[in-house]
N, CA and C of each residue as an Amber inpcrd file, in Angstrom:
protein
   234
  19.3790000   0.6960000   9.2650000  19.2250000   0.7660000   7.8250000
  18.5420000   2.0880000   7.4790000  19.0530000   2.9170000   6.3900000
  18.1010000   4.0160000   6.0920000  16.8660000   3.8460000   5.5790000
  16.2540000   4.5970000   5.7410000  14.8000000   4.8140000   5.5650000
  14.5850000   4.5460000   4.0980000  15.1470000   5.0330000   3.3280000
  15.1620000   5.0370000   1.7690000  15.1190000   3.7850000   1.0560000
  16.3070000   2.6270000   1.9960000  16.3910000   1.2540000   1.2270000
  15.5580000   0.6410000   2.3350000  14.8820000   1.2190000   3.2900000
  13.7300000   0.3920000   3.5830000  12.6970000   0.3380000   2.7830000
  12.3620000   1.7750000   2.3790000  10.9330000   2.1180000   1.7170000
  11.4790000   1.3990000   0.3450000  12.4990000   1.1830000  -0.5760000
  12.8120000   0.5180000  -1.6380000  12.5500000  -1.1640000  -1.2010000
  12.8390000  -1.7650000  -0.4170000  12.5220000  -2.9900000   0.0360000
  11.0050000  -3.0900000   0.1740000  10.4150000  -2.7210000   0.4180000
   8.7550000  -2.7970000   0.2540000   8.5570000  -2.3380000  -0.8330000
   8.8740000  -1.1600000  -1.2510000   8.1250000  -1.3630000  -2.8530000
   8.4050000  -2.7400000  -3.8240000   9.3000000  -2.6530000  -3.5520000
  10.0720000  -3.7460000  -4.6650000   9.2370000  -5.0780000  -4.1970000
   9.1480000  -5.4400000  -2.8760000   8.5840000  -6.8350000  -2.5120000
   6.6430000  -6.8550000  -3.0090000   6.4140000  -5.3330000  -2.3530000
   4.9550000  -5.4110000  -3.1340000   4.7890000  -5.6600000  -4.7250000
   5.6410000  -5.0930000  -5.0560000   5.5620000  -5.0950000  -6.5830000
   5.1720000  -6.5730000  -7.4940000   6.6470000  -7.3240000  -6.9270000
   6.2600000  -8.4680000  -7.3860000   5.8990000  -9.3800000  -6.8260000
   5.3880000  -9.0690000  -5.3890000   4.3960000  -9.9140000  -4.8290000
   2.8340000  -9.9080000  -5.7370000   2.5730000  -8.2870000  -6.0440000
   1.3610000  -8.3780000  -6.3100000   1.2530000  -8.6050000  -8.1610000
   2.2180000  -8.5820000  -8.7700000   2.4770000  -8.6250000  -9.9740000
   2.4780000 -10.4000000 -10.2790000   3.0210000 -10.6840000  -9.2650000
   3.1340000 -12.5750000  -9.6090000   1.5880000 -12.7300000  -9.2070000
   1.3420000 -12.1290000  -8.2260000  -0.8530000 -12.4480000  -7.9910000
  -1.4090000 -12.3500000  -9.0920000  -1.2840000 -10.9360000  -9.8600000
  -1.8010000 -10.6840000 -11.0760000  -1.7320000 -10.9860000 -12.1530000
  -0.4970000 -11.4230000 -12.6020000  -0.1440000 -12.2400000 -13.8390000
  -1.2300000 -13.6790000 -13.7080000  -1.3370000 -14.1830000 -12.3060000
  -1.5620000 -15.6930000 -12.5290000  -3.5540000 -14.9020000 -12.2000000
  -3.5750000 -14.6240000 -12.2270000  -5.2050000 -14.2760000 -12.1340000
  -6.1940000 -14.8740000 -12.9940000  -5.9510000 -15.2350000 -14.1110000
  -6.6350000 -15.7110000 -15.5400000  -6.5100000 -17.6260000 -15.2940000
  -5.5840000 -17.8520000 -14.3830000  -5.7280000 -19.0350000 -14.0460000
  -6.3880000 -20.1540000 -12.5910000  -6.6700000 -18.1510000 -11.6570000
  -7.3310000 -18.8160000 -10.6480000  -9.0240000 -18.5090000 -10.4710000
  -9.3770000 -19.2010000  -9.9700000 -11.0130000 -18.6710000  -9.6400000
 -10.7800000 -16.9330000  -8.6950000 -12.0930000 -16.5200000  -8.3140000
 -12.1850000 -15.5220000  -8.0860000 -12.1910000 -15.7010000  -7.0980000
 -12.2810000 -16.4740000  -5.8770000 -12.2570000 -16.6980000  -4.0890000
 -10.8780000 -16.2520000  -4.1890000 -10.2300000 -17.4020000  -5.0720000
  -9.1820000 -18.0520000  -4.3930000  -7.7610000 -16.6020000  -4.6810000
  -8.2280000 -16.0710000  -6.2470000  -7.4060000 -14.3630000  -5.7940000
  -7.7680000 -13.3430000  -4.7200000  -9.3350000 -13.0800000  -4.3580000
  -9.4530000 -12.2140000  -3.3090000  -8.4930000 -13.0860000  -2.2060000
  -8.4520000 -14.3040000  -1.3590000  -7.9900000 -15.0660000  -0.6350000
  -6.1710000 -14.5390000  -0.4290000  -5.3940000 -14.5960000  -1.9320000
  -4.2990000 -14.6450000  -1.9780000  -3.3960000 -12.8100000  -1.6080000
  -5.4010000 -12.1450000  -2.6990000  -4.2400000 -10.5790000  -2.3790000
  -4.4850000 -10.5280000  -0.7940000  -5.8340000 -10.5830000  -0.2160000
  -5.9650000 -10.3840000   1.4400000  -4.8010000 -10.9830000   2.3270000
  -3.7830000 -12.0950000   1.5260000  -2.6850000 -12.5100000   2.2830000
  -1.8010000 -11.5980000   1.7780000  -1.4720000 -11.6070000   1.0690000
  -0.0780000 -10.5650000   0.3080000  -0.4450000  -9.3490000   0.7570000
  -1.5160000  -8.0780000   0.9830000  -2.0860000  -7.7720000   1.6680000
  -1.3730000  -7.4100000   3.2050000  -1.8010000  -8.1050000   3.9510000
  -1.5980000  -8.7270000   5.2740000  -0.1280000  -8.4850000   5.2580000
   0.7330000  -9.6150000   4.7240000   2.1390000  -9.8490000   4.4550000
   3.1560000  -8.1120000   4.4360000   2.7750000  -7.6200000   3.2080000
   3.1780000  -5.9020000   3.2080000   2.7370000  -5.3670000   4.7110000
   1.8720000  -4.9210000   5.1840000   1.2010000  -4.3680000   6.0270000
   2.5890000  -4.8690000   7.5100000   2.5840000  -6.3640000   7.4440000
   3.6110000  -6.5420000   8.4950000   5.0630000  -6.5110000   8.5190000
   5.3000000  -6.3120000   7.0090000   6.8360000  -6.1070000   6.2180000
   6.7560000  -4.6750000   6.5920000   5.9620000  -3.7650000   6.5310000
   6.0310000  -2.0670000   6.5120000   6.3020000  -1.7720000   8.0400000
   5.3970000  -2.6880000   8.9440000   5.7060000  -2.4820000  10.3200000
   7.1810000  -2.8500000  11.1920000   7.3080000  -4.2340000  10.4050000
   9.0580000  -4.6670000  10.7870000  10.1160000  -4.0770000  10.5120000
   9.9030000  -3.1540000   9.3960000  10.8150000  -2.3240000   8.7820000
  10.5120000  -0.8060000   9.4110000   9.8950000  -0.9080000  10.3480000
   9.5290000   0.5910000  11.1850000   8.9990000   2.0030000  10.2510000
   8.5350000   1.5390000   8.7880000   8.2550000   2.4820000   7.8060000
   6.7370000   2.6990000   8.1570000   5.9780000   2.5070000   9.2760000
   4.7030000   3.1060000   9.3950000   4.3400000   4.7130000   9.5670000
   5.5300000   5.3660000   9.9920000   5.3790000   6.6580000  10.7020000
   5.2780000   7.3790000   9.0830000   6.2870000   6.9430000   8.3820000
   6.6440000   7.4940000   7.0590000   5.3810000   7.0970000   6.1270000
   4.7750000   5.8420000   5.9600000   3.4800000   6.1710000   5.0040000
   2.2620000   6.4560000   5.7720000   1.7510000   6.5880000   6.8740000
   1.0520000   7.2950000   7.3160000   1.4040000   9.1440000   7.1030000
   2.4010000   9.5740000   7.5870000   2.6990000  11.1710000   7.4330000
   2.0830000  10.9460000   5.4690000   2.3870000  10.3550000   4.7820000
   2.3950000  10.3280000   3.3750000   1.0370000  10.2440000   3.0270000
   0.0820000   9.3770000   3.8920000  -1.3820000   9.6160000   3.8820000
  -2.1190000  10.4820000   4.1150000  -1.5140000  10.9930000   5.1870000
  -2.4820000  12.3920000   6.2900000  -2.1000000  13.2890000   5.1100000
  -1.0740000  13.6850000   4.5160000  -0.8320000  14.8040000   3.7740000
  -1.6700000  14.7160000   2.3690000  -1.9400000  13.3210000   1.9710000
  -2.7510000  13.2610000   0.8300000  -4.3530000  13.4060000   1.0200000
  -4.7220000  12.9890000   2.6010000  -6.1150000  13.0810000   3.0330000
  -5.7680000  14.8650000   3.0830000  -5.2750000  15.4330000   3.5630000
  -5.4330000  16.7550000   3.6560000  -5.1360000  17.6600000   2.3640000
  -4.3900000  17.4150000   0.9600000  -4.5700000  17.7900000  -0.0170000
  -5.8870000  17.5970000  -0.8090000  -6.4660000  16.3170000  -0.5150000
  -7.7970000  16.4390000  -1.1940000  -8.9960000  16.9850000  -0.5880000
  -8.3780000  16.9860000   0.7830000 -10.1250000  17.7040000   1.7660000
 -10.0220000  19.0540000   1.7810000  -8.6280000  19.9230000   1.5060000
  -8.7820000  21.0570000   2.0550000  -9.6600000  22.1690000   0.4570000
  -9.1750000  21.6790000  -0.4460000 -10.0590000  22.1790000  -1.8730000
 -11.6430000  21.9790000  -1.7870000 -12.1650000  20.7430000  -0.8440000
 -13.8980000  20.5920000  -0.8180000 -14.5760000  21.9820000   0.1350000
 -12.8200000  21.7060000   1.5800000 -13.5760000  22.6840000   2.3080000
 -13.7650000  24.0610000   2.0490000 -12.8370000  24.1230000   0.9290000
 -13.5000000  25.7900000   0.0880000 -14.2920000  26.1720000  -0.3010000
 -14.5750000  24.8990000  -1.2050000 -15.8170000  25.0470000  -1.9210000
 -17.1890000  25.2270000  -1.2180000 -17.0610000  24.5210000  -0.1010000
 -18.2950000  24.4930000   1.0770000 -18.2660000  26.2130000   1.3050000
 -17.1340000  26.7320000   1.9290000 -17.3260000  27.7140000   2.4370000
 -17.7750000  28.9920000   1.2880000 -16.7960000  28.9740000   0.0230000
 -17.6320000  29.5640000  -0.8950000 -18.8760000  29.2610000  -1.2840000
């Protein structure tokens, strides 16, 4: 499967995984949503790995950890 309608298959499943969490929020206590996102959570995390899309949002992280660190380390050095 390409990479593209993988990474579209996880967005789309987070979306309204976490959108159906959030809508119903006003009707659950506060355990019991931390409880549900830490599963949904969990759930993505092993949907991203089955779908072999880890290499792709990690590279997508390192590049965002390194767009925001490399502007501090200027400033240090200036």
């Amino acid at each position: 499967m390409a990479d593209k309608y993988k990474l579209l298959i996880l967005i789309v499943t987070a979306f309204f995984s976490f959108f159906s969490l959030i809508k119903d929020f006003r009707n659950t206590s506060k355990s019991f949503f931390w409880g549900s996102f830490a599963i949904l959570t969990s759930f993505i995390l092993l949907l991203t790995h089955a779908l072999e899309l880890t290499p792709i949002l990690l590279y997508s992280a390192q590049m965002t950890l390194e767009i925001i660190t490399i502007p501090r380390i200027f400033n240090l050095i200036l």
